[in-house]
MMTF fields as JSON, N, C-alpha, C and O atoms, coordinates in Angstrom:
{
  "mmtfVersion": "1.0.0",
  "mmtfProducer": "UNKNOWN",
  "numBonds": 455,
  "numAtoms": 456,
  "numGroups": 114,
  "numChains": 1,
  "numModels": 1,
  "chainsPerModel": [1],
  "groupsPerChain": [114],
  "chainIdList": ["A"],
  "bondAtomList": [4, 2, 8, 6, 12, 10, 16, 14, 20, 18, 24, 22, 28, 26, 32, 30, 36, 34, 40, 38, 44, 42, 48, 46, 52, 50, 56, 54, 60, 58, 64, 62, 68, 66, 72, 70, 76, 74, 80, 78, 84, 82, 88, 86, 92, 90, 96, 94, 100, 98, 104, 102, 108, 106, 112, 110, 116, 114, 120, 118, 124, 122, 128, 126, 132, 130, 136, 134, 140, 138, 144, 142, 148, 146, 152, 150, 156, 154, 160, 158, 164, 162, 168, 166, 172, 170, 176, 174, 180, 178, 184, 182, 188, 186, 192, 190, 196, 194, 200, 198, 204, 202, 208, 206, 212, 210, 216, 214, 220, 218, 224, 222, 228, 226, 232, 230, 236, 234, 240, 238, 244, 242, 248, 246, 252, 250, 256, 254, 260, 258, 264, 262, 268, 266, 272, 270, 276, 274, 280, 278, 284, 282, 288, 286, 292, 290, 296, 294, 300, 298, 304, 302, 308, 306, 312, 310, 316, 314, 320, 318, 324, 322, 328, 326, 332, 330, 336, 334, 340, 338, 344, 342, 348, 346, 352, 350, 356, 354, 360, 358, 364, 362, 368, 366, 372, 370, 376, 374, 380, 378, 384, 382, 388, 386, 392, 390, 396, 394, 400, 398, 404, 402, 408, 406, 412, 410, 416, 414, 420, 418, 424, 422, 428, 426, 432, 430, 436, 434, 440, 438, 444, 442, 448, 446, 452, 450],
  "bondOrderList": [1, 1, 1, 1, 1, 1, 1, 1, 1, 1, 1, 1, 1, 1, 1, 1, 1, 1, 1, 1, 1, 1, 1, 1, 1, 1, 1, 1, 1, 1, 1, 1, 1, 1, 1, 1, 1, 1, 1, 1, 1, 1, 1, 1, 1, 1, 1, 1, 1, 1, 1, 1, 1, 1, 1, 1, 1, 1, 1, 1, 1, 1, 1, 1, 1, 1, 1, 1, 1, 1, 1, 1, 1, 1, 1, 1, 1, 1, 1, 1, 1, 1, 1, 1, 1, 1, 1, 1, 1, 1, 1, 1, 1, 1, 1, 1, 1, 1, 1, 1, 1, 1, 1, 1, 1, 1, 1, 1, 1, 1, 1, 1, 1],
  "groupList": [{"groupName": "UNK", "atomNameList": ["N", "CA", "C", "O"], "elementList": ["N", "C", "C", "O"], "formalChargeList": [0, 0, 0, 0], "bondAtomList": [1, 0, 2, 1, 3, 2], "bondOrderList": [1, 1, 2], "singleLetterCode": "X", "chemCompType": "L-PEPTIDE LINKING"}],
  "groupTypeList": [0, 0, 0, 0, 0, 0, 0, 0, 0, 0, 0, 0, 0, 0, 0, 0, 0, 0, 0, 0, 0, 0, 0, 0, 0, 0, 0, 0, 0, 0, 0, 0, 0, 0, 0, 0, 0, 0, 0, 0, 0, 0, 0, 0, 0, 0, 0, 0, 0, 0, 0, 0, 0, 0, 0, 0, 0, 0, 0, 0, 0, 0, 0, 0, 0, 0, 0, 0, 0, 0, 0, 0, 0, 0, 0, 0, 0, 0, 0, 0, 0, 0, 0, 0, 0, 0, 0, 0, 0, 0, 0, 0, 0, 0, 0, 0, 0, 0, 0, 0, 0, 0, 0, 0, 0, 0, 0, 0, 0, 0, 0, 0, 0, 0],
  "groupIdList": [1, 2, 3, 4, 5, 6, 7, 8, 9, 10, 11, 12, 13, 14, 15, 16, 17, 18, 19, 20, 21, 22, 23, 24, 25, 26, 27, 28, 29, 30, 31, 32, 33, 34, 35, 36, 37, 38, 39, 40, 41, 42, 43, 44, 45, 46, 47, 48, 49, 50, 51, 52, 53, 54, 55, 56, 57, 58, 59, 60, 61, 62, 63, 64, 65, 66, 67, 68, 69, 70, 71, 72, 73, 74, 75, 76, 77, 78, 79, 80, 81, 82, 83, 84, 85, 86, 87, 88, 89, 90, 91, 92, 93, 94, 95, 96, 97, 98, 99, 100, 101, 102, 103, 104, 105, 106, 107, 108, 109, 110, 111, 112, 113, 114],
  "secStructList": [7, 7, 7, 7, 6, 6, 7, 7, 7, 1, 1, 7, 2, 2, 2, 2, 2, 2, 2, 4, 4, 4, 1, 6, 6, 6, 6, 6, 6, 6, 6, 1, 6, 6, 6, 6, 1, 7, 2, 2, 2, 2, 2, 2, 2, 2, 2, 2, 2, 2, 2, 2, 2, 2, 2, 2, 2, 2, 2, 2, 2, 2, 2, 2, 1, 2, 2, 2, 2, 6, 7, 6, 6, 2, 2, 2, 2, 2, 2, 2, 2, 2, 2, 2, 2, 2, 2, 2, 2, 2, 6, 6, 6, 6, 6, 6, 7, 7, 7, 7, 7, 6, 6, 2, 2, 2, 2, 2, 2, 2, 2, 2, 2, 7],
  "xCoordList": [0.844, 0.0, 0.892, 1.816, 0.816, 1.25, 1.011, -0.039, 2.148, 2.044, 0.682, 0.138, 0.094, -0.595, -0.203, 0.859, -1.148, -0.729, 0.136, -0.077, 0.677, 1.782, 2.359, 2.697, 2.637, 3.224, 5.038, 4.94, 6.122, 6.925, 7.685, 7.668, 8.417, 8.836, 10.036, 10.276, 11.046, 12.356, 12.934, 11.976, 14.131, 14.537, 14.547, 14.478, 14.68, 14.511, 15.712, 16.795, 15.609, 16.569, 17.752, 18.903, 17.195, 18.763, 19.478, 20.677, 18.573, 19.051, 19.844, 21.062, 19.299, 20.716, 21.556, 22.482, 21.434, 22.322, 23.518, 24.579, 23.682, 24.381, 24.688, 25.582, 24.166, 24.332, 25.849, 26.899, 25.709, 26.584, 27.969, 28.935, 27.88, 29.395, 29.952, 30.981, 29.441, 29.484, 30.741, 31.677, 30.487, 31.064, 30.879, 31.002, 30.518, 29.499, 28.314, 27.76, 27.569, 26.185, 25.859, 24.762, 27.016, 27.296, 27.248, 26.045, 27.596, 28.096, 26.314, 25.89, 25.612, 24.818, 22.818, 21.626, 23.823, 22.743, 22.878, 21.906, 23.987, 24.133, 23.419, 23.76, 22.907, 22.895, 21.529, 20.895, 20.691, 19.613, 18.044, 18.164, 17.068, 15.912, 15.683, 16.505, 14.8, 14.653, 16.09, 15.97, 17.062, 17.847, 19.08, 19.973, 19.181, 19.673, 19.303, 19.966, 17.975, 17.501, 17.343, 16.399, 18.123, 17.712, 18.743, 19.637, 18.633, 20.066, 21.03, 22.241, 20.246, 20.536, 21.622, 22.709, 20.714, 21.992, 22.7, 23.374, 22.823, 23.59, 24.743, 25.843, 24.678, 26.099, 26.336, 27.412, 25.796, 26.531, 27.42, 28.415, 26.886, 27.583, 28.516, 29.581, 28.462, 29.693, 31.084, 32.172, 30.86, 31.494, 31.828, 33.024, 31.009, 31.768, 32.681, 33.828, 32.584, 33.366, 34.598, 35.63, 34.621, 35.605, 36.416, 37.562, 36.149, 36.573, 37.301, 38.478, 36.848, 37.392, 38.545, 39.341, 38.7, 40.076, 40.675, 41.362, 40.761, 41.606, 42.44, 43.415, 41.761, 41.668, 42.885, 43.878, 42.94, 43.486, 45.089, 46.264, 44.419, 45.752, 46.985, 48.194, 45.96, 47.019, 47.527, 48.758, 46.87, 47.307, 48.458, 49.501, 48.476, 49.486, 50.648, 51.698, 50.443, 51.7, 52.634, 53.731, 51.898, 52.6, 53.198, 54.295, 52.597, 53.105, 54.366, 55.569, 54.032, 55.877, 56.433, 57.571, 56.428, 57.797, 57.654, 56.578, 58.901, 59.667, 59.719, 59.669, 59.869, 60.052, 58.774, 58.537, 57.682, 55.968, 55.777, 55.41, 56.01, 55.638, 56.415, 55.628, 57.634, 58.298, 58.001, 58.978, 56.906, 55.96, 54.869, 53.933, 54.915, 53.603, 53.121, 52.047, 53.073, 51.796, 51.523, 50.301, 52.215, 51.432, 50.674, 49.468, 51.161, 49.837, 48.938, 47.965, 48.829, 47.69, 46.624, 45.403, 47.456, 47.058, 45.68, 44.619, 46.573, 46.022, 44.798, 43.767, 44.865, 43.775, 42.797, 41.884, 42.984, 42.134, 41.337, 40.183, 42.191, 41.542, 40.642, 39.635, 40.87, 40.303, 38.487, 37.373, 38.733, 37.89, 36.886, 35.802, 36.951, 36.472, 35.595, 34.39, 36.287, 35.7, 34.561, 33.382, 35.05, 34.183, 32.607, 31.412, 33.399, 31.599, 30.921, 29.705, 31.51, 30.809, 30.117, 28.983, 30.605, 30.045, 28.405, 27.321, 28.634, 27.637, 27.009, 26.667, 26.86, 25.794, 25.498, 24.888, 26.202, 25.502, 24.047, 22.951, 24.842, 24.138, 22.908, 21.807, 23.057, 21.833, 20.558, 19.331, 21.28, 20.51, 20.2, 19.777, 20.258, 19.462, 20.743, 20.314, 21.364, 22.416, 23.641, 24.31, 23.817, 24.87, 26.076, 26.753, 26.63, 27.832, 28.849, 29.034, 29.544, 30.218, 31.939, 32.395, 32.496, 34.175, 34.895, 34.456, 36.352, 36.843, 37.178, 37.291, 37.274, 37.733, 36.447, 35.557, 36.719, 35.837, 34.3, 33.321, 34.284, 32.544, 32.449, 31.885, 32.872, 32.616, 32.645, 31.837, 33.595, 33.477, 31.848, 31.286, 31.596, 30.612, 28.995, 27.911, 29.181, 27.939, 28.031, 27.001, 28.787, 29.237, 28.276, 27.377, 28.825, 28.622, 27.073, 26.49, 26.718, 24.971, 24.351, 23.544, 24.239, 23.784, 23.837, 22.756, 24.633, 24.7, 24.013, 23.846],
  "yCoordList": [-1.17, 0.0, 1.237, 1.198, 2.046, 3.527, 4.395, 4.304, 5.117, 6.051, 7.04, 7.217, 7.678, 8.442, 10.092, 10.665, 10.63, 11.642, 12.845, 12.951, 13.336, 14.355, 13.74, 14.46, 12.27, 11.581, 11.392, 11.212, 11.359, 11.209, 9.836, 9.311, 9.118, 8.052, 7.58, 6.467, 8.906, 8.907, 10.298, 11.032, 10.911, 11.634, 11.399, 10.316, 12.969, 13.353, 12.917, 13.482, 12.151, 11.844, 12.84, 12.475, 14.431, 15.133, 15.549, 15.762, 15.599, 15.941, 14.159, 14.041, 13.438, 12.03, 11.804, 11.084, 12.516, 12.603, 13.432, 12.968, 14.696, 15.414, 14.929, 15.615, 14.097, 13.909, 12.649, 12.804, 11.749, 11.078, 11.358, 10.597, 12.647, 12.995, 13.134, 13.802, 12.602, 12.429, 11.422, 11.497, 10.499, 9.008, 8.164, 7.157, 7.737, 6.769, 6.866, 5.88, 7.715, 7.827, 7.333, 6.824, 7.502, 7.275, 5.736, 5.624, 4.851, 3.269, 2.701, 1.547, 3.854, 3.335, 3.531, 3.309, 4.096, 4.49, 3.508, 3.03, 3.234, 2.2, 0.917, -0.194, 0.903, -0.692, -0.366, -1.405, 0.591, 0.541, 1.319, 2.291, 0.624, 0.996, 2.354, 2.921, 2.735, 3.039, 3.843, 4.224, 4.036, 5.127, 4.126, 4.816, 2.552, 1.982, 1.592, 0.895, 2.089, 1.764, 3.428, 3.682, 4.393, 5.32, 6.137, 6.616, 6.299, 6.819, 7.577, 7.356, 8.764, 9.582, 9.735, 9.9, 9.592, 8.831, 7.702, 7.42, 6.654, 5.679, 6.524, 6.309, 7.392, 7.724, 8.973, 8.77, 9.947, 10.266, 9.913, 10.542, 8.327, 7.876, 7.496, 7.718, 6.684, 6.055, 7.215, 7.093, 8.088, 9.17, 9.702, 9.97, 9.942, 10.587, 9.466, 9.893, 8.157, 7.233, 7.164, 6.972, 7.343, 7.265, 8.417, 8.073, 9.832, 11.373, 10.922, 11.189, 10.539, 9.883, 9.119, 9.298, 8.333, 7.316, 8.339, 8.843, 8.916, 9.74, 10.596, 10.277, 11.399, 11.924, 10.936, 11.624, 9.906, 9.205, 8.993, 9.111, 8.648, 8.088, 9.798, 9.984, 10.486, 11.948, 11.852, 11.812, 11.779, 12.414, 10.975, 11.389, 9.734, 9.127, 9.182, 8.555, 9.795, 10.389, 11.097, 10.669, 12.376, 13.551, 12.55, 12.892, 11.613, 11.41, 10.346, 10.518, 9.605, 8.693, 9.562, 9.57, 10.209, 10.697, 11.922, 12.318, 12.456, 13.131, 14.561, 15.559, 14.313, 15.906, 16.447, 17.483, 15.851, 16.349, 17.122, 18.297, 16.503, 16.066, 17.679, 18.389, 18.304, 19.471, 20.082, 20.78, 20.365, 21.219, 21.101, 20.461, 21.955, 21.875, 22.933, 23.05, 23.554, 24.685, 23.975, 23.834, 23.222, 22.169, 21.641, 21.713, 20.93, 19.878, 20.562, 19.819, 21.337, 22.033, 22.769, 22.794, 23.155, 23.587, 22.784, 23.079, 21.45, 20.165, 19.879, 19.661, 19.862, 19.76, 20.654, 20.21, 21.627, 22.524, 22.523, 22.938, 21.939, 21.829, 20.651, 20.59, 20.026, 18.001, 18.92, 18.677, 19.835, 20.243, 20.86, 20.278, 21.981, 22.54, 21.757, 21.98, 20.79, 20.075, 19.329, 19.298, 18.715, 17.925, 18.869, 18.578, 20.107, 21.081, 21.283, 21.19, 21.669, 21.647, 20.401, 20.513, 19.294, 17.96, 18.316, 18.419, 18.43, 17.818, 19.347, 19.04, 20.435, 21.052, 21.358, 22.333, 20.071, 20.166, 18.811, 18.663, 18.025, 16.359, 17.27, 17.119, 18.35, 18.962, 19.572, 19.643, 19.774, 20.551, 19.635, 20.062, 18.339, 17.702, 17.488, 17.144, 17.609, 17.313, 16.532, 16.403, 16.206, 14.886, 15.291, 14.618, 16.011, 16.896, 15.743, 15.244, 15.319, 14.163, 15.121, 16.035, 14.15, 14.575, 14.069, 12.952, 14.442, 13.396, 11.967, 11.805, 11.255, 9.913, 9.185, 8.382, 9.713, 9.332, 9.487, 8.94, 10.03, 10.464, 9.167, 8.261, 8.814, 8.207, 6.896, 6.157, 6.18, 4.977, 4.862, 3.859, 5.847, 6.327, 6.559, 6.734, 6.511, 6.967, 4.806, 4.134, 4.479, 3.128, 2.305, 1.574, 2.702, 1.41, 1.669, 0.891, 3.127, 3.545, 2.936, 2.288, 2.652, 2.225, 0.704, 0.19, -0.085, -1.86, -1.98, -3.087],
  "zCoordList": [0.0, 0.0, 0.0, 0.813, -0.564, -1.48, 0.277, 0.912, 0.717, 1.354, 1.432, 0.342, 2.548, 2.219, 1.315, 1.557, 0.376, 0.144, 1.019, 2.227, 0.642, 1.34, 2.339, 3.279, 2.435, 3.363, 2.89, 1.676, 3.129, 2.841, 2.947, 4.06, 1.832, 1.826, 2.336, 2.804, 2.148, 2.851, 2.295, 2.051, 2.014, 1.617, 0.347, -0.234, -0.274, -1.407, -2.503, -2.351, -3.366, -4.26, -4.654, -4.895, -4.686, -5.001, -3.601, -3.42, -2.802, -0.944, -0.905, -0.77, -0.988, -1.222, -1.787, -1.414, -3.133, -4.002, -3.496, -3.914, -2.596, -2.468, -0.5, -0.003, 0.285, 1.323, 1.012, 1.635, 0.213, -0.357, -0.471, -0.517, -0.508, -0.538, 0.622, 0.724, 1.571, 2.898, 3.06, 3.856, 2.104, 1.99, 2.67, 1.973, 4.185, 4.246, 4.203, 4.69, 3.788, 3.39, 2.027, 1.794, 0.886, 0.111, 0.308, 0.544, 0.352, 0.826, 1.449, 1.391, 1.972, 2.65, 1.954, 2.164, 1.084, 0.005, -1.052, -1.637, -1.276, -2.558, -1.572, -1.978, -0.897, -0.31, 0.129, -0.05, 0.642, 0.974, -0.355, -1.1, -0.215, -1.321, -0.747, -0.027, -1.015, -2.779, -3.446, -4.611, -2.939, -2.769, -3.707, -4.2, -3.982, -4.648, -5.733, -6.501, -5.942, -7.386, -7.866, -8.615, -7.504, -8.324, -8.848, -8.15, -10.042, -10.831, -10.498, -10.458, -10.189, -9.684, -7.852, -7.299, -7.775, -5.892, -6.063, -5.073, -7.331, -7.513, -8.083, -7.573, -8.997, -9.614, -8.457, -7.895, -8.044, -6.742, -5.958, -5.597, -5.522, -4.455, -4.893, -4.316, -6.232, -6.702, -7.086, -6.523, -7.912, -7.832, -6.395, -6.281, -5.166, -4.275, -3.939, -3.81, -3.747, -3.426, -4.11, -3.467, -5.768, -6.41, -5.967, -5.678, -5.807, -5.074, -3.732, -3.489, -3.282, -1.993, -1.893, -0.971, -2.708, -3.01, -3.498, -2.61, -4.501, -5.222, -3.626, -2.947, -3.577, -2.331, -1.293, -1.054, -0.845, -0.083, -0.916, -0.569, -2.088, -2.716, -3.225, -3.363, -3.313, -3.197, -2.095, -2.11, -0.783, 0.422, 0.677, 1.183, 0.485, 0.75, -0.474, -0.332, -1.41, -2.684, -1.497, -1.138, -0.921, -0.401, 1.161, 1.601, 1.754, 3.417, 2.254, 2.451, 1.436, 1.204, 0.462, 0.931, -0.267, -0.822, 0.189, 0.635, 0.48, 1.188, 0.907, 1.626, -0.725, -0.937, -1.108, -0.487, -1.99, -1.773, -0.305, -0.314, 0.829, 2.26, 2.604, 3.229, 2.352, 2.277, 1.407, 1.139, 0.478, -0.065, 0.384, -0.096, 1.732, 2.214, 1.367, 1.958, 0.712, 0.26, -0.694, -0.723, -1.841, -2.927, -2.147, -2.381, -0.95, -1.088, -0.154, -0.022, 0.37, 0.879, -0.501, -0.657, -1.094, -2.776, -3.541, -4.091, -3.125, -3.837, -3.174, -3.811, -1.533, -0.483, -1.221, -1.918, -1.072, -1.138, -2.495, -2.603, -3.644, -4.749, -4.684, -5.389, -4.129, -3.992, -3.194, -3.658, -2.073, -1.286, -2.149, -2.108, -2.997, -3.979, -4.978, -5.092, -5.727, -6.584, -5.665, -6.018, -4.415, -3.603, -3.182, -3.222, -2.785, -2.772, -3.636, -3.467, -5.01, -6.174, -6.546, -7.013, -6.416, -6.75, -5.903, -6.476, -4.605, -3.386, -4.262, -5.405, -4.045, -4.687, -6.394, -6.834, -7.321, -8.286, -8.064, -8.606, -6.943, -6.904, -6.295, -6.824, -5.046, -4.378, -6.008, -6.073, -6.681, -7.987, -8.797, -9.871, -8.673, -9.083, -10.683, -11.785, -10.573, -12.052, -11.999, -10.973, -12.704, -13.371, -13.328, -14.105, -12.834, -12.973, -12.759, -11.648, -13.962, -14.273, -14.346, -15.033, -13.074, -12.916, -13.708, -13.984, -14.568, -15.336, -14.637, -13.422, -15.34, -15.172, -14.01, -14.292, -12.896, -11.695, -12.279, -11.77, -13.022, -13.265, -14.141, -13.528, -15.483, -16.22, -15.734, -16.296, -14.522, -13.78, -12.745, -12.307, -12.669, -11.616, -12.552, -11.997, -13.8, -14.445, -14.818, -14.863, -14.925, -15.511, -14.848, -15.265, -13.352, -12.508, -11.566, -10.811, -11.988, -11.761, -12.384, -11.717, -14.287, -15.091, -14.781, -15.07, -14.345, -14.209, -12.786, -12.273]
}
């Protein structure tokens, strides 16, 4: 049986879409209904997830090599750019749009669609 009118089912598909970039909300959306069958918060999450590794795998570039690690203003640079792209993501996902990152987007639109 169908919710009553003006009754709410859970959160709103682009308010999930952009909560995702949370990254475990993200993980927890891909795994729970209706929020796993819907396109839209599927490539979110997958994309913020993919943002996230990237993210990790920069920040362990700069802690092993030595000389990165003694440019601290690059990699604060880099932080800050990783941070940027990451807000823009969460309020294009809030607007309800596809805002596809290189590389990470196209793995992330991939694995929404299967």
């Amino acid at each position: 049986m169908p919710p009553p009118a003006g009754v709410s089912s859970g959160i709103e598909p682009n308010l999930a879409a952009a909560i995702s970039y949370l990254f475990i909300p993200a993980i927890i959306f891909l795994l729970v209904e209706p929020y796993s069958k819907t396109p839209l918060v599927r490539f979110h999450s997958f994309q913020s997830i993919g943002l996230f590794v990237v993210g990790l795998v920069v920040n362990e570039v700069f802690n092993f090599f030595p000389y990165f690690s003694m440019s601290w203003t690059f990699h604060e640079l880099i932080s800050l750019g990783l941070f940027v792209i990451w807000l823009i993501a969460a309020v294009k996902a809030y607007q309800g749009q596809w805002f596809k990152l290189p590389i990470i987007g196209d793995f992330a639109l991939k694995q929404a669609q299967s």
